[in-house]
N, C-alpha and C positions, 0 to 999 in steps of 0.2 A: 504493500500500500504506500510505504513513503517515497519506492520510486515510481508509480504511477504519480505523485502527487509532486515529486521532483518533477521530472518530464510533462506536466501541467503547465507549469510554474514556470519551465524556462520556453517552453512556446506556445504561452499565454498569449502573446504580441500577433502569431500567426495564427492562430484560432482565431482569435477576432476578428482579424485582417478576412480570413478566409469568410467569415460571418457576413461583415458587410458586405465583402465581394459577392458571397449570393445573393444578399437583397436590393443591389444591382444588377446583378444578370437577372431577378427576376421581373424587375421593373421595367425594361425592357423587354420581356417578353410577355410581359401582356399586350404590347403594341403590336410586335411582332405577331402574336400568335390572331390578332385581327386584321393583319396583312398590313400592315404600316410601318415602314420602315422612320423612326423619328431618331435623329440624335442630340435630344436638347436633355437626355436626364442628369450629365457630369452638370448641367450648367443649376438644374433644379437641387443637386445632390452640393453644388456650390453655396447658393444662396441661403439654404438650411445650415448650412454649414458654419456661414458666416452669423446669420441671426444668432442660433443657439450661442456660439461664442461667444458672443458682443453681450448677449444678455447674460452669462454667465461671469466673464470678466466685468462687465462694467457695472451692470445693474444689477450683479446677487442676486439671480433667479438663483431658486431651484433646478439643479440638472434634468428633473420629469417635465418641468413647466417650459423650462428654456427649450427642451427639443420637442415638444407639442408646439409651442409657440414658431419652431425654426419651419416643422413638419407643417403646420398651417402656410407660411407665411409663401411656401414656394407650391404649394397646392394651389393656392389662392391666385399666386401668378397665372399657374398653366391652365387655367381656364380662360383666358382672354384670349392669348397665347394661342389655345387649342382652336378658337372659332377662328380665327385669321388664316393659322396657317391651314386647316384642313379643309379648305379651297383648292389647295393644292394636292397630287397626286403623285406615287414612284417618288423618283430621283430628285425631284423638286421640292419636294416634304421634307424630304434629309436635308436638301440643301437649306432650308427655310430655319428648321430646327438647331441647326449646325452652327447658323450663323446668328440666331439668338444668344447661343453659348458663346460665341465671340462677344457679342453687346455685353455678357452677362461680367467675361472677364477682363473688359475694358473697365466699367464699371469701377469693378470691385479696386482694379489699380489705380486708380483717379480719384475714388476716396479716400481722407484724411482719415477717418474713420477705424477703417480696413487695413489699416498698417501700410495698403500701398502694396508698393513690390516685395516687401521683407515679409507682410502677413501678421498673423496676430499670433502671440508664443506665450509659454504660461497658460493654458487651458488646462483647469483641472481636469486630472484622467480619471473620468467615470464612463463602463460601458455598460451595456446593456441590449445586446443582439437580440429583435424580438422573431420569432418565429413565424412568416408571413406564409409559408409554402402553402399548410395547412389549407389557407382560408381561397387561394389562388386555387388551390386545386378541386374542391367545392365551387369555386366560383366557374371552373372549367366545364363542368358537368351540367351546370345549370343553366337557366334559358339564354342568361348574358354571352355566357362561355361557348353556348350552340348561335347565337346570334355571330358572332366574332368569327367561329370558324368558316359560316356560309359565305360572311363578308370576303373573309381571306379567299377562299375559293373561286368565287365569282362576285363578283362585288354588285354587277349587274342586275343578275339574279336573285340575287337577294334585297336589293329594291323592288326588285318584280315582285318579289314573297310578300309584300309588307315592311320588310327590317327598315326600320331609319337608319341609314346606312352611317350620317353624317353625329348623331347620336349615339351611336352606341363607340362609333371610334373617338368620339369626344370623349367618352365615358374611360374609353382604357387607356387615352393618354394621360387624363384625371390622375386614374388611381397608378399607373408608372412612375406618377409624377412623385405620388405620395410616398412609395416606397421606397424612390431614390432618396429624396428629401429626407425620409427615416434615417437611410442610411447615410446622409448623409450628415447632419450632426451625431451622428454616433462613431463618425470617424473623426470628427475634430476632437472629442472627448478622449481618444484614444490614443490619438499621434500627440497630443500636446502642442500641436504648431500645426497652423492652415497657412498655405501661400494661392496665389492666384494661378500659378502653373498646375496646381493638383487637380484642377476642374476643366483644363481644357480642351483641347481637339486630340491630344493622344487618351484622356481620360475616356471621351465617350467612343472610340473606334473599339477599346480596350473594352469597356462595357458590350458592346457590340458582341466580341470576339468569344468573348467568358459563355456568351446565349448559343451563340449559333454553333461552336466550337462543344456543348454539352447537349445540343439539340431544340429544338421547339415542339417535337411532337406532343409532348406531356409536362409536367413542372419538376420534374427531375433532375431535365437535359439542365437549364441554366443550373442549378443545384452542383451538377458535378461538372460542369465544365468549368464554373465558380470555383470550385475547389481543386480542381485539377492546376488551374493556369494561376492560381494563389501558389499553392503549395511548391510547386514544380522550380522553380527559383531554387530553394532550399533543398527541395532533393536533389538538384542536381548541383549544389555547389562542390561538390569534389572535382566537377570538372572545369571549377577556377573560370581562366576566360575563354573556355571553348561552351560555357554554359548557354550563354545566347543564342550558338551557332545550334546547336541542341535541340530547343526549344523553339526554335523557328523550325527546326528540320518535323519535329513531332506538328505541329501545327499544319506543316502542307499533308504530312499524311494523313492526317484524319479530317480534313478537308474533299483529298484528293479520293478518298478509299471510301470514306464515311460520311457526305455529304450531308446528311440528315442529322449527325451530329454523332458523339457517343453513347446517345442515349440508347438507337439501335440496337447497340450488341446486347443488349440484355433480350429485345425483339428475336435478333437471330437466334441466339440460345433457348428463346421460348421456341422456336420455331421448330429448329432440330429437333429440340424435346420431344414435340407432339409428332413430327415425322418417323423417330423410332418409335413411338408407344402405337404408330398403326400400324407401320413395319411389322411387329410383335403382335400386333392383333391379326393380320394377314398370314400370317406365318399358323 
């Protein structure tokens, strides 16, 4: 027990890390998984980021209050946000989103406030990963979650259905918004220090990568491609600085092999499975 609780203890830092990393990948994949590609969550996951702090340092919230208040205040944004840009469609929604996230980290360097280029340091470390999969994966199964996938599928058609096409994918950039936003004062709590580079165009391609690189079919995929593309740094530090080259190589294959994500192979192993048990039945 007291090496389990050793080995706790000294990768406490990347447990967490790996924590919010999933509620990032899942925050985009509820865009994703309604067929919308958005990358405005690093900038959402920004803004919480910075509230929670500033109320934390400067105004002596409470750490529950400060990151409800951070988790509000970038919710509250991407509703406006959501009606403007989702006039737009494909490659031009990214590009729309993408470039909000640039507004967002201009911003934040141009205020007095915000530390500017150096960022705010001294954040007390308090975390608190909440467990969102849960509620996403219930929410997949139900009418929103069957609305979302027709969308994804033919978006056409699904106006033809009835679906408010324009409503419901409001709806799931809403709630990505919220859960970046979660995650994202929960990392300022945790690093002790926010800068304005941490939210920007390598943050959200990186969130991107964490979803599609663990899959969309289910809420898994971001789940473990979240903790795969966390952890993987540190597994593979024995290989010094041939580590990047590594880790970019593991990325085109499961790209290249496994397009639908990692989450498959658990699919194909169902698969086999039930192909010997009829094998076995025929026999």
């Amino acid at each position: 027990m007291e090496a389990v609780g050793e080995f706790l203890r000294a990768y406490s830092t990347l447990f967490g890390g790996i924590g919010i990393s999933c509620l990032l990948a899942l925050s985009i994949w509820v865009t994703l998984y309604a067929g919308q590609l958005t990358l405005g969550n690093a900038a959402f996951m920004g803004v919480a980021a910075y509230t929670a702090a500033l109320l934390t340092l400067k105004a002596q919230w409470p750490f529950p209050v400060a990151l409800l208040a951070g988790a509000a205040a970038a919710t509250a944004l991407s509703l406006p946000l959501g009606l403007i840009v989702f006039r737009l469609r494909g490659v031009y929604l990214a590009i729309a989103t993408l470039a909000f996230g640039e507004m967002v980290r201009i911003v934040i360097l141009a205020l007095p406030i915000t530390g500017r280029g150096q960022g705010l340091n001294g954040i007390p470390p308090k975390t608190s990963v909440a467990a969102v999969a849960y509620v996403l994966a219930r929410v997949r199964v139900s009418t929103l979650g069957r609305a979302w996938a027709a969308i994804r599928e033919d978006e056409l058609a699904a106006a033809a259905n009835g679906i408010a096409v324009r409503r419901y994918t409001l709806a799931a950039f809403v709630i990505g918004a919220a859960v970046a936003s979660w995650a994202g004062g929960l990392s300022a709590h945790q690093n002790f220090s926010i800068d304005p580079g941490q939210f920007g165009f390598s943050t959200a391609v990186q969130i991107l990568v964490m979803a599609v690189v663990g899959g969309i079919p289910n809420v898994l995929g971001p789940l473990l491609g979240a903790a795969l593309l966390t952890a993987l740094p540190e597994l593979l530090r024995f290989l010094r600085e041939y580590r990047d080259i590594f880790q970019g190589a593991i990325l085109i294959l499961v790209i290249a092999y496994l397009p639908r994500g990692l989450i498959t192979l658990f699919d194909l192993a169902r698969t086999r499975r039930l192909m010997r048990i009829g094998q076995a039945d025929v026999a």
